[in-house]
LUMVEX-280847 format. One line per 8 residues: number of its first residue (from 1); their letters; for each residue x, y, z of N, C-alpha, C. Coordinates in steps of 0.05 Angstrom, whole numbers, plus 5000, padded with zeros to 4 digits. Example, Ala and Ser with C-alpha at 12.3 -4.5 7.8 and 13.67 -1.06 7.14 Angstrom:
<sites>
1) AS) 5264/4886/5156/5246/4910/5156/5264/4934/5156 | 5257/4955/5142/5273/4979/5143/5258/5001/5157
</sites>
This chain:
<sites>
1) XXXXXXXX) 5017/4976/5000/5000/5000/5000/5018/5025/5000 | 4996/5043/4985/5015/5068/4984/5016/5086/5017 | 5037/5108/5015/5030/5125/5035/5044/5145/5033 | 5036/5173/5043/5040/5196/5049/5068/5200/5066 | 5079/5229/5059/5108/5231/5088/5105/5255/5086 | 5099/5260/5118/5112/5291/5125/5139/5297/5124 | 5154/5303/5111/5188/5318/5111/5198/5341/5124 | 5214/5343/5138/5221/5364/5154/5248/5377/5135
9) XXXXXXXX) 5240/5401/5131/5258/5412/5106/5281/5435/5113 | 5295/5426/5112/5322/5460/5117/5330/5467/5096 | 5314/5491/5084/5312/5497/5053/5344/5503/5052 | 5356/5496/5033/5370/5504/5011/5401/5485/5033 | 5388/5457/5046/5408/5442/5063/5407/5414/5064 | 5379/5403/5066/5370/5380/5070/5346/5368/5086 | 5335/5350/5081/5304/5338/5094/5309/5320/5100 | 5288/5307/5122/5293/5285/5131/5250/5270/5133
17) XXXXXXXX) 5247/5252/5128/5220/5244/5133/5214/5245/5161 | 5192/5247/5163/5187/5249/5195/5162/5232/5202 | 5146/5230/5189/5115/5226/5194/5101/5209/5176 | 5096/5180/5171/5089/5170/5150/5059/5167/5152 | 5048/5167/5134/4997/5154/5138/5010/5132/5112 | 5010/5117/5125/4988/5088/5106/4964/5104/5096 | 4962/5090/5063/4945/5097/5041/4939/5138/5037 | 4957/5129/5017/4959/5163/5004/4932/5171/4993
25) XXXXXXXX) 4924/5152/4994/4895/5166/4980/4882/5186/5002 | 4895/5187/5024/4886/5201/5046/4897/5229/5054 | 4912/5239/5035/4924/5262/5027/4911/5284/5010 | 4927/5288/4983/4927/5293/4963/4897/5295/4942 | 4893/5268/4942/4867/5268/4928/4847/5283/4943 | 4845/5278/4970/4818/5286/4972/4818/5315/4968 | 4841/5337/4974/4846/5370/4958/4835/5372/4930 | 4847/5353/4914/4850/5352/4894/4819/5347/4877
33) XXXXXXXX) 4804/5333/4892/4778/5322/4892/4761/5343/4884 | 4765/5361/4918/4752/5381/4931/4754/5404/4910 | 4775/5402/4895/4782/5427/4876/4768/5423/4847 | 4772/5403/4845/4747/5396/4820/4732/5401/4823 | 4711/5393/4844/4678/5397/4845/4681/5424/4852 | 4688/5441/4875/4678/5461/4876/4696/5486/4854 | 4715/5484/4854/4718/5502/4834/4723/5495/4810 | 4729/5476/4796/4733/5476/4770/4703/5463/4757
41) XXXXXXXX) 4689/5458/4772/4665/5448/4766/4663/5428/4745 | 4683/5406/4750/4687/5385/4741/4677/5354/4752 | 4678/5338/4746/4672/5308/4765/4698/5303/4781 | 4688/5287/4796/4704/5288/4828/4736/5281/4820 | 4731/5266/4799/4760/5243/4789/4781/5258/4765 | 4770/5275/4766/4766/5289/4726/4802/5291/4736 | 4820/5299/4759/4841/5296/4767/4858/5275/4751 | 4846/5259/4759/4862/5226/4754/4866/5233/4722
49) XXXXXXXX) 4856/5243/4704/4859/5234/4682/4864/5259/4663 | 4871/5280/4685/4881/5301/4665/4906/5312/4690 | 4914/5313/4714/4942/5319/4731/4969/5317/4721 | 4974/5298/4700/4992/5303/4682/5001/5316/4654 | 4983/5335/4650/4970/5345/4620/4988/5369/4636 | 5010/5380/4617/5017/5396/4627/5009/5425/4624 | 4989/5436/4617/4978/5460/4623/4952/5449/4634 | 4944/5431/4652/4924/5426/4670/4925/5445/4691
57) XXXXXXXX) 4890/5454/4684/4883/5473/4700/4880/5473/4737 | 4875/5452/4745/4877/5451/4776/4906/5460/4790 | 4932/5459/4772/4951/5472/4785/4951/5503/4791 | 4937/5506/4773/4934/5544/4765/4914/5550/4795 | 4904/5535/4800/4874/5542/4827/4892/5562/4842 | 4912/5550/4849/4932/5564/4874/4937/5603/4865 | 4938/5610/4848/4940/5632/4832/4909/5650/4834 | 4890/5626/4830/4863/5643/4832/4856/5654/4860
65) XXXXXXXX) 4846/5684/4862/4834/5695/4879/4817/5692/4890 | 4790/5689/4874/4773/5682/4874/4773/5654/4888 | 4793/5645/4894/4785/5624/4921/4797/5627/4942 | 4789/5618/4962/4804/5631/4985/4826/5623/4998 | 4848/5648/5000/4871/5634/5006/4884/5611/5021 | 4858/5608/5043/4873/5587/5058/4869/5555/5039 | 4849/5556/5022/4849/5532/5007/4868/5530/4988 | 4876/5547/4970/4901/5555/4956/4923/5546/4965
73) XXXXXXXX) 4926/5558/4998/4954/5547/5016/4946/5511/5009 | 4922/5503/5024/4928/5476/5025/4936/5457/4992 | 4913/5471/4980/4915/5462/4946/4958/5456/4951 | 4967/5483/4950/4997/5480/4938/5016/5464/4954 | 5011/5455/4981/5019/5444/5001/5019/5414/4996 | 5006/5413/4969/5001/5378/4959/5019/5381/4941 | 5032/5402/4929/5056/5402/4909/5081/5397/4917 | 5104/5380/4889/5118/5374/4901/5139/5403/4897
81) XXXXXXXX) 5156/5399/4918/5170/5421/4926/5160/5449/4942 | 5144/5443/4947/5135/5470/4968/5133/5455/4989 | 5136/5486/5017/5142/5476/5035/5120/5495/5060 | 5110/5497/5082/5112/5512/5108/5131/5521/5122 | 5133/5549/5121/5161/5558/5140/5147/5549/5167 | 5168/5548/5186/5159/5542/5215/5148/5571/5222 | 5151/5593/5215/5134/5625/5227/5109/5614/5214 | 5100/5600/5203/5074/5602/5184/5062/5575/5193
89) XXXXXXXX) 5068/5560/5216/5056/5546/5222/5028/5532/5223 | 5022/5558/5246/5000/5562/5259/4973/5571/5237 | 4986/5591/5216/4975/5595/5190/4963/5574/5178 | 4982/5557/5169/4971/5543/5148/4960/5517/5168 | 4960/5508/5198/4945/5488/5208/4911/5508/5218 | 4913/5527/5210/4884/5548/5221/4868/5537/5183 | 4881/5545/5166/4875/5539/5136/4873/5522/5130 | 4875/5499/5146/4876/5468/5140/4839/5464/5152
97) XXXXXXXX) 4848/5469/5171/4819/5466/5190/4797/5478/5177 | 4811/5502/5172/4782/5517/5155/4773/5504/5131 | 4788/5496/5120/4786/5463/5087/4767/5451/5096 | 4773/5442/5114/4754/5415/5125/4745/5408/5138 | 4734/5444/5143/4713/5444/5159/4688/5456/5131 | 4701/5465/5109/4686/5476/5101/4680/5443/5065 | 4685/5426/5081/4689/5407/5060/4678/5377/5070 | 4665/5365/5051/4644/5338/5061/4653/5316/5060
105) XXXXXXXX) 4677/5308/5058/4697/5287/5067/4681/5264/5078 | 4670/5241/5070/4657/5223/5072/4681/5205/5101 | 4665/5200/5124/4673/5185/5142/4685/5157/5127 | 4681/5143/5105/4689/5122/5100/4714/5123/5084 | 4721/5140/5082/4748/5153/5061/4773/5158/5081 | 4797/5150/5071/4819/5155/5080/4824/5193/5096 | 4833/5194/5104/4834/5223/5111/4854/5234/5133 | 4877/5242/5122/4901/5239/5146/4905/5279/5145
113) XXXXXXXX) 4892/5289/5140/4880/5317/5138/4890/5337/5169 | 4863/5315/5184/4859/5325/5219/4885/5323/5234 | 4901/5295/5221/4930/5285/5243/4954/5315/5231 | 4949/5315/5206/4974/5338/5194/4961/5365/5205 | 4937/5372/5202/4934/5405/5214/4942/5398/5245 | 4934/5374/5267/4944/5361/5292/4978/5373/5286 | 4991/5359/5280/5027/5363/5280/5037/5391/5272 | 5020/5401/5252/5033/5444/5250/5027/5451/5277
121) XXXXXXXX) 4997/5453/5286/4993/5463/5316/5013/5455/5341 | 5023/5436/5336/5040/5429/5358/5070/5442/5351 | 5070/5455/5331/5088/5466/5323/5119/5452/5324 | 5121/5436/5304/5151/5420/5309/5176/5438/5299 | 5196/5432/5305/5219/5446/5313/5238/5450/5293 | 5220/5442/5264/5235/5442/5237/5237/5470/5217 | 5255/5476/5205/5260/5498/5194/5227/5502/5174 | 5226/5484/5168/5201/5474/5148/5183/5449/5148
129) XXXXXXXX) 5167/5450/5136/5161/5426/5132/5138/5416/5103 | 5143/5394/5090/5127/5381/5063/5117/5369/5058 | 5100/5353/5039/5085/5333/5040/5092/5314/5025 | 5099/5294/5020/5113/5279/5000/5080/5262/4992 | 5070/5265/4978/5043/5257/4980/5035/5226/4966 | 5055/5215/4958/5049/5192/4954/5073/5176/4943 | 5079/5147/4957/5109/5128/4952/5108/5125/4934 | 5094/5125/4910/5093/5111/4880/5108/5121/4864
137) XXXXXXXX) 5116/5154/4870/5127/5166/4853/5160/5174/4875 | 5183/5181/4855/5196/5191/4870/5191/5203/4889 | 5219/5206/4907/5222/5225/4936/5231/5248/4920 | 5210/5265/4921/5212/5302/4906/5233/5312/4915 | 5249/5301/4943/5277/5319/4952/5302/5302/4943 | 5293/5287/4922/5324/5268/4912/5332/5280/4887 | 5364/5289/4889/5363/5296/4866/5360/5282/4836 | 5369/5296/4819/5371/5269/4791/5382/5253/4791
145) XXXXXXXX) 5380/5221/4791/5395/5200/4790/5414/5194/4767 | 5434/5199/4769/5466/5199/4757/5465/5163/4744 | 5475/5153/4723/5463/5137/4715/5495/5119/4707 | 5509/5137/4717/5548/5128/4713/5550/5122/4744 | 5551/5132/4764/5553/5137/4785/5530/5119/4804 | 5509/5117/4794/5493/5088/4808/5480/5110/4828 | 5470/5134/4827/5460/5135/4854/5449/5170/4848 | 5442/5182/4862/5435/5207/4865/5440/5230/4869
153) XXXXXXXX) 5446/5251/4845/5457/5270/4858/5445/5299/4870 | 5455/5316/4871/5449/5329/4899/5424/5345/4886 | 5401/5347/4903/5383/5364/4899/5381/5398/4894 | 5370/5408/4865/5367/5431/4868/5351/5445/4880 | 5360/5462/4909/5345/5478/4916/5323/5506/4913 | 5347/5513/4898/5336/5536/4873/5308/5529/4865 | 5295/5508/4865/5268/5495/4851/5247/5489/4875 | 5265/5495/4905/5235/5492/4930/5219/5526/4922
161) XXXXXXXX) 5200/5520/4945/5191/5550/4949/5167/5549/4982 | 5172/5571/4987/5153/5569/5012/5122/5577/5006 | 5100/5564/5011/5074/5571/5008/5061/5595/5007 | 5072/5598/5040/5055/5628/5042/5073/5651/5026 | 5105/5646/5026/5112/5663/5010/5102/5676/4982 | 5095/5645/4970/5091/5648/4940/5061/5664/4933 | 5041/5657/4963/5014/5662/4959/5014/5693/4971 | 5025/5706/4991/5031/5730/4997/5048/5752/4976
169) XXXXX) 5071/5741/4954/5065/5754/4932/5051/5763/4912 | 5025/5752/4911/5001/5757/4898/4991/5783/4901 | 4997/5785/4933/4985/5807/4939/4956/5812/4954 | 4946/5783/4954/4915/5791/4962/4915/5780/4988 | 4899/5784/5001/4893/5776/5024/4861/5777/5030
</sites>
């Protein structure tokens, strides 16, 4: 089975995993879900079969105004390479809550949502922190695998970015 990792990030130094949920479907999708139906006014799945189309519209959500920032924070918080500064903690576990509280999340569905807005509030002691949102695909903090050399080389940092940073350049609030 798949699963989710919280990463504890020292931008532009190194991460370490911290936090694993059994079945990723308990991440990611259900944002991703949530962003279909209510704003792109699409079917619940319409994700699965266009997330790799590379001018697919659900990445762009994070950019729109017209939704509200704290869902935007969570929307981009499922991307890989972004991160939570530790000052922005408290922020983005208040914007989490507000998601899902304002979202119909079926009791029978995976949902590791409540335990991650749980771990920002407790505020852990990491420069950052990310979502690695599902084992199937690479670890997003490895760099390119060197193919002479057998192994991995070093990650570009230049390519993280912090959430609230990126969403506070916008300008809106």
């Amino acid at each position: 089975m798949s699963y989710s990792t919280l990463q504890a990030i020292w931008p532009g130094e190194k991460y370490e995993n911290v936090r694993e949920f059994a079945n990723s479907h308990g991440t990611a999708p259900i944002v991703w879900t949530e962003f279909c139906v209510r704003y792109l006014h699409e079917d619940p799945y319409w994700w699965l079969f266009n997330a790799s189309k590379p001018d697919c519209k659900l990445w762009k959500c994070w950019k729109d105004t017209s939704i509200p920032e704290g869902h935007r924070a969570v929307l981009m918080f499922t991307f890989d390479h972004f991160y939570v500064e530790k000052k922005d903690y408290h922020r983005f576990a208040a914007d989490l809550r507000s998601f899902l509280d304002s979202t119909k999340i079926s009791a029978n569905h995976a949902n590791h949502w409540p335990l991650i807005a749980q771990f920002f509030e407790m505020e852990p002691q990491y420069p950052a922190v990310a979502l690695w949102c599902t084992s199937v695909t690479s670890d997003p903090y490895e760099g390119t695998f060197d193919e002479e050399k057998d192994a991995y080389g070093p990650f570009d940092w230049s390519k993280c970015y912090s959430v609230y940073e990126q969403i506070d350049q916008l300008g809106v609030r």
